[in-house]
C-alpha positions as CSV (number, residue, x, y, z in Angstrom):
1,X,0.8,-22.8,5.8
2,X,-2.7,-22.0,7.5
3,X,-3.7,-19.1,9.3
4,X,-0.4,-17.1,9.8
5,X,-1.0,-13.4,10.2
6,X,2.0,-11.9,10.5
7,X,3.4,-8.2,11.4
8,X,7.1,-7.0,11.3
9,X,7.6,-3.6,13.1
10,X,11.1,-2.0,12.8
11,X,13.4,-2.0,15.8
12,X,11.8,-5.7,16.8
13,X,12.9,-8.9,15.9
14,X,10.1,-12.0,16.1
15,X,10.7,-15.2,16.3
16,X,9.1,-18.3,14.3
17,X,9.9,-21.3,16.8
18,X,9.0,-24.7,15.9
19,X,10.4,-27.8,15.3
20,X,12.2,-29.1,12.0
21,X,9.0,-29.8,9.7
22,X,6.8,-27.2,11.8
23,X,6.4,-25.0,8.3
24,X,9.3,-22.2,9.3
25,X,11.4,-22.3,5.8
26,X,7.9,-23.0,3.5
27,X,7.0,-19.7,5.5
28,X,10.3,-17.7,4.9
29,X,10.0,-18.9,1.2
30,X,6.8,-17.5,0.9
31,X,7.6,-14.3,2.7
32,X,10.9,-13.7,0.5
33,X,9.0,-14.8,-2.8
34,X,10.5,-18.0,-3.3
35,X,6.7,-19.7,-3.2
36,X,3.5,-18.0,-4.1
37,X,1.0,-18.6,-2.0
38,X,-2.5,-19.9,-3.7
39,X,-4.1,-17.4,-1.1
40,X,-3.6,-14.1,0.9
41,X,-0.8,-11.1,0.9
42,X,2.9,-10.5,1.5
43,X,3.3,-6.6,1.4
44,X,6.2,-5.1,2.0
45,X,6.4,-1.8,2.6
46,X,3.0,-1.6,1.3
47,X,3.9,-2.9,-1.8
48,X,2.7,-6.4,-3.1
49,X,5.2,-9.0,-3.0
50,X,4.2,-11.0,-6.0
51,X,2.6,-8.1,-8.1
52,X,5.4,-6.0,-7.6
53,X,8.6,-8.2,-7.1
54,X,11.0,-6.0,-8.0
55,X,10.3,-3.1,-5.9
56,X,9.1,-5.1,-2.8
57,X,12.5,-7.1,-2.9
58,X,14.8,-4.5,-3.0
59,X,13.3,-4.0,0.9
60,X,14.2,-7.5,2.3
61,X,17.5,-9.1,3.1
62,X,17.9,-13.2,3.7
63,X,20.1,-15.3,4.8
64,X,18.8,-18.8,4.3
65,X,20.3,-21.7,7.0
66,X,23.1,-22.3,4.3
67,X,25.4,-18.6,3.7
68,X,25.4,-18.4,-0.4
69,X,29.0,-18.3,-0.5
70,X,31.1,-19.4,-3.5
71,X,34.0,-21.3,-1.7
72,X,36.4,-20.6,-4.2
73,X,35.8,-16.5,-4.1
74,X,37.0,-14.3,-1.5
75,X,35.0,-12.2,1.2
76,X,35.2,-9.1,-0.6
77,X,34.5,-11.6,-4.2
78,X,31.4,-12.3,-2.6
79,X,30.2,-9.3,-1.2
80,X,30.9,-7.8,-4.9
81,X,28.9,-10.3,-6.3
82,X,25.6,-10.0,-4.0
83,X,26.3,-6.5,-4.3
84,X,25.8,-6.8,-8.1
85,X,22.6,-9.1,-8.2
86,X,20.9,-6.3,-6.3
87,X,21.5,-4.0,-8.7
88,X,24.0,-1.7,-7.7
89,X,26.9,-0.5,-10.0
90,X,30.7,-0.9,-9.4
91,X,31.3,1.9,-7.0
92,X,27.9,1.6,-5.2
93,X,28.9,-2.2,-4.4
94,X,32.5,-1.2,-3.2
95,X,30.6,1.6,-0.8
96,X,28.2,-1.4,0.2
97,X,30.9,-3.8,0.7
98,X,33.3,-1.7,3.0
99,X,30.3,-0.3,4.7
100,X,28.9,-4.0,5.7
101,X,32.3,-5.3,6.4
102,X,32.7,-2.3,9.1
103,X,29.7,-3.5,10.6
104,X,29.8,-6.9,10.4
105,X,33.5,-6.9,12.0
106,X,34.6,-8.2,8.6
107,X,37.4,-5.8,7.9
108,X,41.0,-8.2,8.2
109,X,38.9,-11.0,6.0
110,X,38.1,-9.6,2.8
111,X,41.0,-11.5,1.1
112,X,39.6,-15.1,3.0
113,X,38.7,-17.3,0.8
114,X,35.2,-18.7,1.7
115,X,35.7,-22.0,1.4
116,X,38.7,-21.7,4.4
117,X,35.9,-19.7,6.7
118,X,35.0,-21.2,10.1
119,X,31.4,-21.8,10.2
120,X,30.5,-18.8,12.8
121,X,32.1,-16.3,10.3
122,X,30.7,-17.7,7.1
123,X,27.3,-17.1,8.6
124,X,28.5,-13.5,9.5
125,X,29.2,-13.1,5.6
126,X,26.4,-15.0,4.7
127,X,24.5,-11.7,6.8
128,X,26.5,-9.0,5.4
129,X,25.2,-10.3,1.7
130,X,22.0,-9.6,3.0
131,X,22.6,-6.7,4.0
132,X,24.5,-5.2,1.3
133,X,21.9,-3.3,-0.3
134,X,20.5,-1.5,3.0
135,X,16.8,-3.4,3.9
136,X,14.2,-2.4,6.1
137,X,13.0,-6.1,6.6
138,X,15.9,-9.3,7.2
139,X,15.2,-12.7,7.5
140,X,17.0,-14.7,8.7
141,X,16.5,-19.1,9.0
142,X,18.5,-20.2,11.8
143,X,21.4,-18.4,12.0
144,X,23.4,-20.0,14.9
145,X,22.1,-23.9,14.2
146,X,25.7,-26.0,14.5
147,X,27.9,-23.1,16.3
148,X,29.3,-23.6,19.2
149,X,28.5,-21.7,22.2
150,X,31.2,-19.1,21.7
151,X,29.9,-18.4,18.0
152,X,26.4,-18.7,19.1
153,X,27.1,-16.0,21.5
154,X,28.9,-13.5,19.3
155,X,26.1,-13.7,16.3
156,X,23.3,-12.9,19.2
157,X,25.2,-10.3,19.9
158,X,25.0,-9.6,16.3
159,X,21.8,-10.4,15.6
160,X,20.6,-8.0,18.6
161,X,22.4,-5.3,17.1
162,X,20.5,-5.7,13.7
163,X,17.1,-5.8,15.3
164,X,17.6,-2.1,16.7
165,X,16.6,-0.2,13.7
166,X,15.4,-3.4,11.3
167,X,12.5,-5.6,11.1
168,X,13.6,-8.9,12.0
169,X,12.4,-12.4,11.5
170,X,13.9,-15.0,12.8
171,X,13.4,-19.0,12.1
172,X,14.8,-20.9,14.6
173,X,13.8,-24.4,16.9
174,X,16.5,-22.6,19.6
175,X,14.8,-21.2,23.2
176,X,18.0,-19.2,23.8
177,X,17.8,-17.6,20.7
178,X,13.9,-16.6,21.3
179,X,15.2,-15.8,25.1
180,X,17.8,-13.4,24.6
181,X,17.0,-12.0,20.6
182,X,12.9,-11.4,20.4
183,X,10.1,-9.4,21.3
184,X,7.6,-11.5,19.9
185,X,7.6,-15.3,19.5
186,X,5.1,-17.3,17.0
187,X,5.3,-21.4,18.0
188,X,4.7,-23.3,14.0
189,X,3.0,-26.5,14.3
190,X,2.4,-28.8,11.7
191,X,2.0,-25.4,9.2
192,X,-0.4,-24.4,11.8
193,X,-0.1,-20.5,14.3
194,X,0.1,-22.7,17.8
195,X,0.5,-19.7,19.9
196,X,1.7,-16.0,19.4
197,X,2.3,-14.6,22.4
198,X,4.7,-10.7,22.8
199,X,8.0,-11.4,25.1
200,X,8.3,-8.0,26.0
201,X,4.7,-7.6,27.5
202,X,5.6,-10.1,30.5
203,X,6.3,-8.4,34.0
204,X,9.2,-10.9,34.6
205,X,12.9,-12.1,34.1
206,X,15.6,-15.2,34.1
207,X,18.4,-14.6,36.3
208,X,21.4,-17.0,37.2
209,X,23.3,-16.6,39.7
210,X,26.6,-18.1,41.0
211,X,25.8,-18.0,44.9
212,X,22.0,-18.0,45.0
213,X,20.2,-17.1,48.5
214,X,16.9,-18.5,49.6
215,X,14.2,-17.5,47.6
216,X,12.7,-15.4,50.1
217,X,15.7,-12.9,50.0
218,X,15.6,-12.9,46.5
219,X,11.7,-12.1,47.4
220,X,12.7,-8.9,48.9
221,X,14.4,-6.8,46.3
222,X,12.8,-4.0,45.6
223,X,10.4,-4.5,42.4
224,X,10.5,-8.2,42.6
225,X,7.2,-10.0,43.4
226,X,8.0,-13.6,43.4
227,X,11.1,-15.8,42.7
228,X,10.7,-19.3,41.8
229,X,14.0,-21.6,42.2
230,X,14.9,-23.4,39.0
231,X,18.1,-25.6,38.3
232,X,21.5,-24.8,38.6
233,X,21.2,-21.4,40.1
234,X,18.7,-20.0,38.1
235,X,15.7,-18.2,39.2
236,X,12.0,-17.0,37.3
237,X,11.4,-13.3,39.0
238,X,8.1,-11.9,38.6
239,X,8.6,-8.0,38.3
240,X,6.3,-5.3,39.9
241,X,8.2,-2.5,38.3
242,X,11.0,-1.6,35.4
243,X,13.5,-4.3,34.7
244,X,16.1,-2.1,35.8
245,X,15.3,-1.1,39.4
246,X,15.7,-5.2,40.3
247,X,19.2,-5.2,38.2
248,X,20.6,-2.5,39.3
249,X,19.5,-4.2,42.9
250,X,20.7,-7.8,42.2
251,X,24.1,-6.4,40.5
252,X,25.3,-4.7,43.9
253,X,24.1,-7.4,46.2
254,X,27.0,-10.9,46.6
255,X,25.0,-13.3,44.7
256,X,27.4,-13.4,41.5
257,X,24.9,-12.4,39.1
258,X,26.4,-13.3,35.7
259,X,22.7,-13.0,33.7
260,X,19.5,-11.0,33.7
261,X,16.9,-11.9,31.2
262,X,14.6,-9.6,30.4
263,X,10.4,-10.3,30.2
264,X,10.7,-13.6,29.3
265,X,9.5,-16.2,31.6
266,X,7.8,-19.4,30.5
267,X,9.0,-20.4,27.6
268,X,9.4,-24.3,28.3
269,X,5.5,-24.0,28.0
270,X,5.8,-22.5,24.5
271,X,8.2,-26.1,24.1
272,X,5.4,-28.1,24.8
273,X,3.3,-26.1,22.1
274,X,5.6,-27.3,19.9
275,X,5.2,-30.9,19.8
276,X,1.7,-31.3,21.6
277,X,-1.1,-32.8,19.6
C-alpha cells in the first residue's frame, strides 16, 4: 500500500472498494496489526497501533471474509471463547455474550452448532465475536460476498445499524454495499488511493420505481432538479433541497416507489476507477 490516508469518524461507515488484488485485506491487515507497515502510523484512539498493541486493540473489532468459528462449538461456545481472548473473565464474557446475541438477533441459536449455520448467520456470529468486547472502531472485509440477496439484505440492515454509533470500515468490490451502507467511499487500485470521494456530500439520489412517468414529471417535484432515466425503472435525481422533501413527495404520488437512495449518484464512474489504467 501507497499513499492511503485514512480517517474513521464514529457514527460513519467508509467504504474501501476495489477489485480482488486492489490491496483492501493487505490494508485491513495493516490497520488491525496483522502487518507492520515499513512506514507511517495506525493510531487508534490516539494510541499507536504497533507501539502500544495491547491498548490500541482492545478498541477495534474484525471480522475477516471467513467468521472464526470452530464448527464443532456452539454459538454461545464461540462467543465464550472470543470473549475470553479479549480478556474478559467468566461473568464479564457471559454479560458480553447475552448482550451481543440481543443485538445481533442471535438469541434461539446459542445451542447451534457452527458448523450446521447457514452462511448469512455464521457471518452474523462471526460479527458478534467482534463485537464482544464493546469497540469504537469495526472492520469488517466483505461481509455479504456469497449471500444471497435475502441475506445480503438483512446484514445491510445490520451493518447500518452498527455504523450509527461506531466507526466503520468496510472492504468490499460490491456497489450496493457502498450504495446503501457508506458515507465515504475510497476506490484501491493496484495498492494505490484512486479516488476518495464523501457519498453523503452529493445533492442527489437513486430511486426505482414500479410505474415510472416521463422524466419531466418526475422533473417537477418539489426539490428535484433533474431526473435522468436509467434501466428498468430507475431514475438519478439531482436534489435542490433535503432528501426528504422529494420522498415524502414521490411516496404519496402513484409511481410505486419501492427505493430511495440517498446522496449517492455516480457510482458506475467510481467502477471504472477501479480497473482503469
Amino acid at each position: 500500500m501507497r499513499g492511503l490516508d485514512l480517517e474513521l469518524r464514529a457514527g460513519e461507515t467508509t467504504a474501501l472498494l476495489g477489485v480482488n488484488g486492489a490491496g483492501k485485506s493487505t490494508t485491513l491487515a495493516l490497520l488491525c496489526g496483522a502487518l507492520r507497515p515499513t512506514r507511517g502510523q495506525v493510531r487508534v484512539l490516539g494510541m499507536d497501533l504497533y507501539r502500544q498493541p495491547r491498548q490500541a486493540k482492545r478498541h477495534l473489532g474484525l471480522l475477516p471474509e471467513r467468521p472464526p468459528l470452530y464448527p464443532e462449538l456452539t454459538v454461545d461456545e464461540n462467543l465464550d471463547f472470543a470473549a475470553r481472548l479479549r480478556g474478559l473473565d467468566r461473568r464479564q464474557a457471559q454479560q458480553a455474550r447475552r448482550r451481543v446475541k440481543q443485538e445481533l438477533d442471535l438469541t434461539g441459536f446459542s445451542r447451534r452448532l457452527a458448523g450446521r449455520l447457514s452462511r448469512g448467520m455464521a457471518q452474523r456470529v462471526g460479527i458478534a465475536q467482534a463485537l464482544i468486547h464493546q469497540p469504537e472502531v469495526v472492520i469488517l472485509d466483505e461481509p455479504t460476498a456469497s449471500l444471497d440477496p435475502v441475506q445480503a439484505k438483512s446484514l445491510r440492515g445490520l451493518v447500518a445499524a452498527l455504523g450509527e454509533k461506531r466507526a466503520v470500515l468496510l472492504a468490499t468490490h460490491l456497489l450496493a454495499d457502498v450504495e446503501q451502507l457508506c458515507h465515504q467511499v475510497i476506490v484501491l487500485r493496484d495498492g494505490q488511493v484512486a479516488a476518495r470521494e464523501r457519498l453523503f456530500d452529493q445533492p442527489g439520489a437513486r430511486v426505482h420505481l414500479l410505474r415510472p412517468p416521463p422524466a419531466e414529471k418526475l422533473q417537477a417535484v418539489p426539490g428535484v432538479a433533474e431526473a435522468h432515466p436509467q434501466p428498468n425503472g430507475w431514475f438519478q435525481l439531482i436534489l435542490t433541497a433535503p432528501p426528504e422533501s422529494a420522498l415524502r413527495e414521490l411516496a404519496q404520488a402513484d409511481w410505486g416507489l419501492t427505493d430511495f437512495i440517498r446522496g449517492r449518484h455516480d457510482l458506475e464512474r467510481l467502477t471504472n476507477l477501479m480497473v482503469d489504467a
